[in-house]
N, C-alpha and C positions, 0 to 999 in steps of 0.2 A: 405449460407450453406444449403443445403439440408438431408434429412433423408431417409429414406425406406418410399414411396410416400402410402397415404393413412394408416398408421398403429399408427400414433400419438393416445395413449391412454387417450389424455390430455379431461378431458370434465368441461365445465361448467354448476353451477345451477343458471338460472336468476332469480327464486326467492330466492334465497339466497342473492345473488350481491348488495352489498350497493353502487356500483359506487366509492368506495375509490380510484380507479386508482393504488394502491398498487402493481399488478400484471405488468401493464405495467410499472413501477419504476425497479422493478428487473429480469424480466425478458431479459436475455442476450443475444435475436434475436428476441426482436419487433414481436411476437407473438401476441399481444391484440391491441385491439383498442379498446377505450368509442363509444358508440352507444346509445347517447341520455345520460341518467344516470345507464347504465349499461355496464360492461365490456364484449366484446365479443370475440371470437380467428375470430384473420382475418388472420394467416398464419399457420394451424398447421402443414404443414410438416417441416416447419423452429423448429421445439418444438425438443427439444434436452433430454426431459423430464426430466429435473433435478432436479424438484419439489420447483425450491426458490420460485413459483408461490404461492403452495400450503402450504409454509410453514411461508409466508406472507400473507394471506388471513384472514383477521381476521373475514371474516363470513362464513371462511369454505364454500365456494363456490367453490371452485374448486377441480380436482382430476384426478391423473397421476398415474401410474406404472413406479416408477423414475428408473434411470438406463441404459432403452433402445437406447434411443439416442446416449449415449456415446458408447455404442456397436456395434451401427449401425458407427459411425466414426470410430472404430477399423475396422472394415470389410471392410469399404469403403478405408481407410490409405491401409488394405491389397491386396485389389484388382484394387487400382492403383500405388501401388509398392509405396507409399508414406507415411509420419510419420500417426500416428491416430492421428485426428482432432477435436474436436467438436467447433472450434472457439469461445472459450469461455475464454481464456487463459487472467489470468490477464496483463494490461496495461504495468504491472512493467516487464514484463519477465518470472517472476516467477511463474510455477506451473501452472495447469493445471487443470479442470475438470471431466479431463478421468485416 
């Protein structure tokens, strides 16, 4: 799944980043990768900005404008005539992110 290309508000502070891996645990499109003992964005237009990144960071390293992403899937559902998407949909079926 893709986003509005270049417009991910998601940013990191590497002196902040303790290397917990935390952000790559919940993040919901593999957005981070470890890079040595720090976490880094290796996809962000895949960034949905839904902030679980940000609200699991326990060194406050990280920081989004949550929201957008799932906008940008409304817009994109609208303008190929198909459901809004953020691919984020839990396993079970049930509910949605958007």
């Amino acid at each position: 799944m893709r986003y509005l290309a270049n417009t991910a508000t998601l940013r990191i502070s590497h002196e902040k980043c303790g290397g917990c891996g935390m952000c790559l645990e919940v993040c919901p499109h593999d957005v981070f990768r470890l890079e040595g003992r720090k976490a880094a964005i290796s996809d962000p237009d895949a960034c949905m900005e839904c902030g679980a990144c940000v609200n699991n960071c326990p060194a406050g390293a990280l920081s989004v404008n949550r929201g957008v992403g799932c906008a940008a899937a409304i817009i994109n559902g609208m303008l190929t005539g198909g459901e809004p998407s953020c691919d984020c949909s839990p396993k079970d079926g049930k509910g949605s992110c958007c």
